[in-house]
N, C-alpha and C positions, 0 to 999 in steps of 0.2 A: 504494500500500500504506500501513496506517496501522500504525504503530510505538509501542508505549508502552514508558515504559522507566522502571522501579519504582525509583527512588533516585537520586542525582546526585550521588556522592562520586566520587573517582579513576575509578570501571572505568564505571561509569554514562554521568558527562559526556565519557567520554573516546569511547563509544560512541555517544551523540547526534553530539559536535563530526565524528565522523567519518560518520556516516548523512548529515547536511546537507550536509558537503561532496563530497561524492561519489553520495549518491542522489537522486533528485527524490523520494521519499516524503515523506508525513506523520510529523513526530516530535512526539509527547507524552510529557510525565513525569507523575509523582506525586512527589513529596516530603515529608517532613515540616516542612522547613524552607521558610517562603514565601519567604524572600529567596531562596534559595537558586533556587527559581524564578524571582523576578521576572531574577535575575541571564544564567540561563541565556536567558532570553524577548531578554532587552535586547541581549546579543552575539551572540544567531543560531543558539545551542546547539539550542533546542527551535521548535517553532510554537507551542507554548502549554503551559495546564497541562492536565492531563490528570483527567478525573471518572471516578467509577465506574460509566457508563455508556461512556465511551471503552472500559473494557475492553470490552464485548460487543462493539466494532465492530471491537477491533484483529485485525490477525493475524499481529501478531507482537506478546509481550510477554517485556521481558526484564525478570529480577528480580534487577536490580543492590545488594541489598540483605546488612546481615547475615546470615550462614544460618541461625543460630536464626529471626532475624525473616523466615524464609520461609515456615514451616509457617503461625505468625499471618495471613500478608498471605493463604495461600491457605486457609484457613476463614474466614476474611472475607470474600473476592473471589471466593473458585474457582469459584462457581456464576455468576460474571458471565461467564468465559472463554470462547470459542468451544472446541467440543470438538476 
């Protein structure tokens, strides 16, 4: 299964750190922040970063994000989504 997971603050990375340890899935994020990525890449957190063509393939995406910045991320992306 592939896993994307929209943000990597507290509830985000806390949700990667535990998908890796305990699933054998695919885990990708998106971030705003690159380090924040590279950091997650380097300790094991994620398999990579994740594109906006990662969404079309995932089937599961979690939107660990502000809630205002939800409606944003999905009239941006939403039409990448699997339905």
């Amino acid at each position: 299964m592939k896993i994307v997971i929209v943000g990597l603050g507290l509830i985000g990375g806390s949700i990667a750190k535990a998908l890796k340890q305990n699933t054998p899935h695919q885990v990708l994020a998106m971030d705003t922040n690159e380090d924040v990525l590279l950091d997650a890449c380097s300790c094991g957190a994620i398999d990579g970063k994740a594109t906006p063509s990662d969404l079309e393939k995932a089937d599961l995406v979690y939107l660990s994000i502000y809630p205002e910045d939800i409606l944003d991320f999905v009239r941006r992306y939403g039409n990448r989504l699997k339905p």
